[in-house]
C-alpha positions in Angstrom: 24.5 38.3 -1.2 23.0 36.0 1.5 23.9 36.9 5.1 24.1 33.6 7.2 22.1 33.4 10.0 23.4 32.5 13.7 22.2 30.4 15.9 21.5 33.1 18.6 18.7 34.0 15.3 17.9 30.4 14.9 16.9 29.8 18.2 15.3 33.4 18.4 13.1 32.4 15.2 12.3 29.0 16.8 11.2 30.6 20.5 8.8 33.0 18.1 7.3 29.8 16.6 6.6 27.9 19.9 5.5 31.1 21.3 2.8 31.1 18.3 1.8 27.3 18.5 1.1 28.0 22.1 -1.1 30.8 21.7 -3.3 29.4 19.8 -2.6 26.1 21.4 -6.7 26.2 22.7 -7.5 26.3 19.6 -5.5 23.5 17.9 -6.9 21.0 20.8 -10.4 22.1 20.1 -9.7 21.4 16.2 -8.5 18.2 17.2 -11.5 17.6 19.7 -14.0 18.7 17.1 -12.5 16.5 14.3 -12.6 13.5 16.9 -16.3 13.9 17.2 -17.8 13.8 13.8 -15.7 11.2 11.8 -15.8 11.2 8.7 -14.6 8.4 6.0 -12.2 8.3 3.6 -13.2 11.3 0.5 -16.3 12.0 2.6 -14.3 14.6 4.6 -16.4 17.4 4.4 -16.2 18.9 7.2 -12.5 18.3 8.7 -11.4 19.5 5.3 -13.6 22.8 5.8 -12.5 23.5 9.2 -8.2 22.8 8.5 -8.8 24.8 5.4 -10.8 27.8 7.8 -7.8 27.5 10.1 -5.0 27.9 7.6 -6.7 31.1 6.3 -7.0 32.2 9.5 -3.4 32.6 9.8 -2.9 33.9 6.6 -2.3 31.2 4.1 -3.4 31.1 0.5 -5.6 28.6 0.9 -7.3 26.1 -2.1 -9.7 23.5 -1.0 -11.4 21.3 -3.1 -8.0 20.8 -5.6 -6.2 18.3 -7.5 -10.0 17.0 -8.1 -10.3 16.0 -5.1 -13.5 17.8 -3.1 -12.0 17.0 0.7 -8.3 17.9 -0.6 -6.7 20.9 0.8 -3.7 22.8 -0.5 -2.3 26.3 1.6 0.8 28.2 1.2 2.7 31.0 2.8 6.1 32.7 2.1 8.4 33.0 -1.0 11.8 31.5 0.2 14.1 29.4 -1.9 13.3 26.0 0.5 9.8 24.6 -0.1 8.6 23.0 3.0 5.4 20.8 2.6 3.2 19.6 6.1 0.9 17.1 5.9 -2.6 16.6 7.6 -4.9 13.6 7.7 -8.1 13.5 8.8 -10.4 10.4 7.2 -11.7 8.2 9.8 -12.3 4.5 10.3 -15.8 2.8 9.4 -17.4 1.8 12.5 -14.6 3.1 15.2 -13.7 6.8 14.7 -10.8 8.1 14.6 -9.1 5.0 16.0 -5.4 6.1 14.5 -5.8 9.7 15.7 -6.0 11.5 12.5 -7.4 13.9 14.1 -4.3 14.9 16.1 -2.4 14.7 12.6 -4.6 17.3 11.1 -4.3 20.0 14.3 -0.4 19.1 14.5 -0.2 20.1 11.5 -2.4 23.6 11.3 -0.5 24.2 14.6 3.0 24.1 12.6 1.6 26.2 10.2 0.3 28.6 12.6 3.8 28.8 14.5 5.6 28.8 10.7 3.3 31.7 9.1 5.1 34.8 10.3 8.7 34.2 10.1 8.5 31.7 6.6 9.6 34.8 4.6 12.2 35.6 7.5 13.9 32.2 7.2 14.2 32.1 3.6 11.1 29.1 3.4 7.8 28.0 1.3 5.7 26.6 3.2 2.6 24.3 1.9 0.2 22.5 4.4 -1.6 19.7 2.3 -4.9 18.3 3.5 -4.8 14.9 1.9 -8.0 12.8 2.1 -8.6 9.1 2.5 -5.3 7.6 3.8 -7.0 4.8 5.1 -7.2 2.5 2.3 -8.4 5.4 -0.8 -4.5 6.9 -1.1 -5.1 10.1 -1.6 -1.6 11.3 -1.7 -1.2 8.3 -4.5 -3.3 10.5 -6.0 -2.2 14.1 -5.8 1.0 13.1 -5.8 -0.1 12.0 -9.4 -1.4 15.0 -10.1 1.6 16.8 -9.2 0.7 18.4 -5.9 4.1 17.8 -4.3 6.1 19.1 -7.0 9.1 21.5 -6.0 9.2 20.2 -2.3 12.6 19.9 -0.7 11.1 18.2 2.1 8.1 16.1 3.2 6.6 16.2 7.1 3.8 14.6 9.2 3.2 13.3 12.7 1.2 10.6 13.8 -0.4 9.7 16.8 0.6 5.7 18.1 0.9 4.0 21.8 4.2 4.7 21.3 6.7 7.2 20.3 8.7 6.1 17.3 11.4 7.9 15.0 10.4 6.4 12.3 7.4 3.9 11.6 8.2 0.6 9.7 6.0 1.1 7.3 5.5 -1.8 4.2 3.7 -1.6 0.7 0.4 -2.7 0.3 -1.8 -3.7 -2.3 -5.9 -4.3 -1.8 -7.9 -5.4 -4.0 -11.5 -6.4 -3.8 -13.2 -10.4 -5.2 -16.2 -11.9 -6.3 -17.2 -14.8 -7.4 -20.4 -16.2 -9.5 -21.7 -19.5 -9.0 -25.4 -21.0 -9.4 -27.9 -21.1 -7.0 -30.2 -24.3 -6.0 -32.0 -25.7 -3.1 -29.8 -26.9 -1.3 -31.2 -29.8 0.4 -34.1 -31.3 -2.4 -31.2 -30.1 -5.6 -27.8 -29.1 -4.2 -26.2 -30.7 -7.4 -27.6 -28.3 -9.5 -26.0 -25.3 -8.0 -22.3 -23.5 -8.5 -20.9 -22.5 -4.5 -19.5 -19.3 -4.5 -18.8 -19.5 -0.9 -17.2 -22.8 -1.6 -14.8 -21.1 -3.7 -13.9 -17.8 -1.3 -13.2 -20.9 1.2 -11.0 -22.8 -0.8 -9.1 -19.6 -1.4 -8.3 -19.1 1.9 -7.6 -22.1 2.6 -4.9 -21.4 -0.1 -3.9 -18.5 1.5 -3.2 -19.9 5.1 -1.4 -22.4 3.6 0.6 -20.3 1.5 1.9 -18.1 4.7 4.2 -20.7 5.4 6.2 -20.2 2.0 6.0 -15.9 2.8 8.4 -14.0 4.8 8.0 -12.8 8.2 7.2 -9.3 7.3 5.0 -10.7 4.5 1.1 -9.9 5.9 -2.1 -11.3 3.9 -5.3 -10.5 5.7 -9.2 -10.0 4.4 -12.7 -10.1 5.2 -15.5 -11.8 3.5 -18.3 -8.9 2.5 -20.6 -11.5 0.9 -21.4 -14.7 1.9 -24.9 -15.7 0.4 -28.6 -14.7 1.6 -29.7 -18.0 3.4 -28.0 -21.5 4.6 -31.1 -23.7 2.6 -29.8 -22.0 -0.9 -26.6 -22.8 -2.4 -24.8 -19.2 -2.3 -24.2 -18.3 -6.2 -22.5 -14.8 -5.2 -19.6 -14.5 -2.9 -17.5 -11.6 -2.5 -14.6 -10.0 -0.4 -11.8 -7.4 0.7 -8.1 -8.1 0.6 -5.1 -6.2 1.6 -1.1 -7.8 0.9 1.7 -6.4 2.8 5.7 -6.4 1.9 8.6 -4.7 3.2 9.9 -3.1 -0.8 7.6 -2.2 -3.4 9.2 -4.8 -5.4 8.4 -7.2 -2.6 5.1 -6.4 -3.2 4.8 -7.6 -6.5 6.3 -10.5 -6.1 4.0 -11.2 -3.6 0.5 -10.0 -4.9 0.1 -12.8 -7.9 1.0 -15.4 -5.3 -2.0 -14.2 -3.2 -4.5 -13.7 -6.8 -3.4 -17.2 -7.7 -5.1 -18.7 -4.4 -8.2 -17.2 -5.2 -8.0 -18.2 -9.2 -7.5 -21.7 -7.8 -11.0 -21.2 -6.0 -12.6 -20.8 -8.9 -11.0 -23.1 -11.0 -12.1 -26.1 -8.1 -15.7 -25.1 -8.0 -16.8 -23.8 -11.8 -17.3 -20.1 -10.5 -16.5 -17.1 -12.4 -14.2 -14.7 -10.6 -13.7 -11.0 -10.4 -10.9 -9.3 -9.0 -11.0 -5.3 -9.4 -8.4 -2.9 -7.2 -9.5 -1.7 -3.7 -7.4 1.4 -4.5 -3.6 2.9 -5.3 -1.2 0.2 -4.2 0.8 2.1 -1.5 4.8 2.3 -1.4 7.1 1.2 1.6 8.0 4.0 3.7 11.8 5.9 3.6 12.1 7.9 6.0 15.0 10.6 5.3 18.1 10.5 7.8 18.9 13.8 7.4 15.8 14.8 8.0 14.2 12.5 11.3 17.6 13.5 13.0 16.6 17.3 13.0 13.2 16.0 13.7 14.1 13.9 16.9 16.4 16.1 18.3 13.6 18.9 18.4 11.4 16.4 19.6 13.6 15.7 22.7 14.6 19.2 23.6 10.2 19.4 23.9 10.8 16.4 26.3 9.9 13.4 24.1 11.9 10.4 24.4 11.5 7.6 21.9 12.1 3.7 23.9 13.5 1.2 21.8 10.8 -1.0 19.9 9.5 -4.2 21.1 10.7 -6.9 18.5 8.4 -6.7 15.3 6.6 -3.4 16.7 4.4 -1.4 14.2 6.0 -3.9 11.5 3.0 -4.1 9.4 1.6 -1.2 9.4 1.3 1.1 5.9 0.8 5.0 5.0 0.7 6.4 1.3 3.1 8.6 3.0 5.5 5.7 1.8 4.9 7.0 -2.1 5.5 10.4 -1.2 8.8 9.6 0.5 10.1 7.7 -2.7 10.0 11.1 -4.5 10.9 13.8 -1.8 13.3 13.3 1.5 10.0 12.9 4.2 9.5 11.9 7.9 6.4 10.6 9.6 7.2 10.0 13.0 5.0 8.9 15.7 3.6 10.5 18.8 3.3 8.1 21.6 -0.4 9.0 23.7 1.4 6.4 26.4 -1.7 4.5 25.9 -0.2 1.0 26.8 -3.2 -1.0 27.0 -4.4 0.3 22.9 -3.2 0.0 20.2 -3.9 2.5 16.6 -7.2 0.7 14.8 -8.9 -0.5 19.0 -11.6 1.3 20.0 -9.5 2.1 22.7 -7.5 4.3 21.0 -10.2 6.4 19.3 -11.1 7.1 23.4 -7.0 7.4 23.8 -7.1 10.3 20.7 -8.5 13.0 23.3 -7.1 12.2 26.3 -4.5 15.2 27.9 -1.5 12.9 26.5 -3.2 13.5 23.2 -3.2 17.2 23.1 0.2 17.0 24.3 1.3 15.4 20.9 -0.5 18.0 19.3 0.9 21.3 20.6 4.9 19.0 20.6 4.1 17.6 17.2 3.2 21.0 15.5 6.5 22.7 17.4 8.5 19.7 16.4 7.7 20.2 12.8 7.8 23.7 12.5 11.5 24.2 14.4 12.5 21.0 11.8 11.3 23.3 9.3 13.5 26.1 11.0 16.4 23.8 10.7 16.1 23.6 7.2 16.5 27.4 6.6 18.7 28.8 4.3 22.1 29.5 6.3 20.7 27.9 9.3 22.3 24.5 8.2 
């Protein structure tokens, strides 16, 4: 017969966790430093992946790395309880700017719950898994073991992440991306410019399709690209053109509404100048993100009792921003709150912020974001609730 816990035991278990994640609290901000300076993109995570997996074995996990076939995926777990608690690291970078949304911090805040979790999971009746999960920024890797059934028996899903400000819960929309190309002719184009096919002609008539088309969108609706090709030189009609996507909604279904709007713009681009067009996916189309009540009301109030207070949003704040968090949380109850560095003048993607990432406010939200997870973790105890 269980015996239910008090909460003279609850907060006895939860002053043994803190008392952990600060012990080894030099070494979670040295992980986080270390990560910070050699980025690494998205499956190319070689080392972070090494070094959280080195870390999780360190404090006892069972620890598989290189899972779900996935080389820079990382899967640990500890205790036999009844709950099964899963904690979630990132730790891909951005091309060109580091580790401009901090995922860095993510990763350490999450080894640091694990560390504080490790020796009283069995006492609280808990599972714990800590899941390195590669290329969030655009290559959905928890699309992707999520598929493969990585997630399957959680009761509850948990990540921080690092932001300017400190938010509950991150308005997070689905997204699709997908990549074009177009095929024209070339020709000289001064002495035979009829004789060619402009593929550059077309990528411009598509977005001129697409600005115009924002007016008929919603206002959480966001369509935004980059051209990647563009031709080799201005005195030869360009016969390849090619570029990089991304179409934002508030609801999955949203989404694909949305998407063949956007596909028809460029079709239309082809269609005007004679080119042939490609469209192949950039990657898993990631979910909205739905955040659990329950769950992000244990989380803030351990957040606050470290201190942490979370200001009301700006109108529209952090309104288009997207995780494949979001397609985790449509299966199990999850929470991916944000740290706030109080970096007012940058913003997550700025090279500002990569410089915000390993600041002193920065390894604050590591050593409070692995506490706050792990006592929300504590909350969900058997006979604790």
């Amino acid at each position: 017969m269980a015996v239910s816990r008090t909460a003279v035991s609850r907060t006895a278990d939860k002053d043994r966790v803190a008392s952990e994640i600060l012990r080894g609290g030099e070494e979670l901000v040295a992980l986080s430093h270390r990560i910070h300076a050699h980025p690494e993109l998205a499956f190319e995570e070689t080392l972070a992946s090494r070094w959280v997996a080195e870390a999780l074995d360190g404090a006892g996990y069972e620890v598989r790395h290189g899972c779900y076939d996935l080389p820079t995926a990382v899967h640990a777990t500890i205790g036999s309880g009844p709950v099964h608690v899963g904690i979630f690291a990132e730790y891909d970078a951005l091309p060109g700017i580091g580790h401009a949304c901090g995922h860095n911090i993510i990763a350490a805040a999450a080894v640091g719950a694990a560390v504080g979790l490790a020796g009283v999971a069995d006492d609280l009746g808990l599972t714990v898994s800590v899941f390195g999960t590669p290329a969030e920024e655009g290559g959905g890797g928890k699309v992707l073991m999520l598929e493969r059934g990585a997630f399957d028996g959680l009761d509850a899903a948990m990540m921080v992440h690092p932001a300017a400000t400190e938010m509950a819960a991150m308005p997070g929309l689905a997204v699709s991306q997908f990549d074009v190309s177009y095929r024209g002719r070339p020709a000289h184009a001064g002495a035979w410019p009829e004789e060619g096919v402009n593929a550059l002609d077309a990528m411009t008539l598509a977005q001129v399709g697409i600005g115009l088309l924002r007016q008929q969108t919603r206002g959480d609706d966001r369509i935004h690209g980059i051209v990647t090709d563009g031709g080799t030189a201005p005195n030869v009609i360009p016969d390849s053109a090619g570029g990089r996507w991304i179409v934002r909604s508030s609801t999955r279904e949203a989404l694909e509404r949305l998407t063949p709007r956007v596909r028809r713009c460029f079709e239309a681009g082809a269609l005007a100048t004679g080119c042939d067009l490609t469209v192949r996916s950039g990657g898993p189309d990631y979910a909205d993100l739905r955040p659990d009540p329950a769950l992000l009301s244990l989380y803030r109030a351990n957040a606050e009792a470290l201190g942490r207070s979370f200001p009301p949003l700006p109108p529209g704040g952090a309104v288009g921003a997207a995780t494949d968090m979001g397609n985790v949380s449509h299966v199990v109850p999850s929470i991916h709150p944000m740290l706030g560095l109080g970096c007012t003048d940058a913003v997550n993607h700025q090279p500002e912020f990569t410089a915000a990432c390993i600041t002193p406010a920065a390894d604050r939200a590591v050593l409070d974001g692995a506490t706050a997870l792990a006592w929300t973790a504590a909350d969900l105890a058997p006979g604790t609730r």
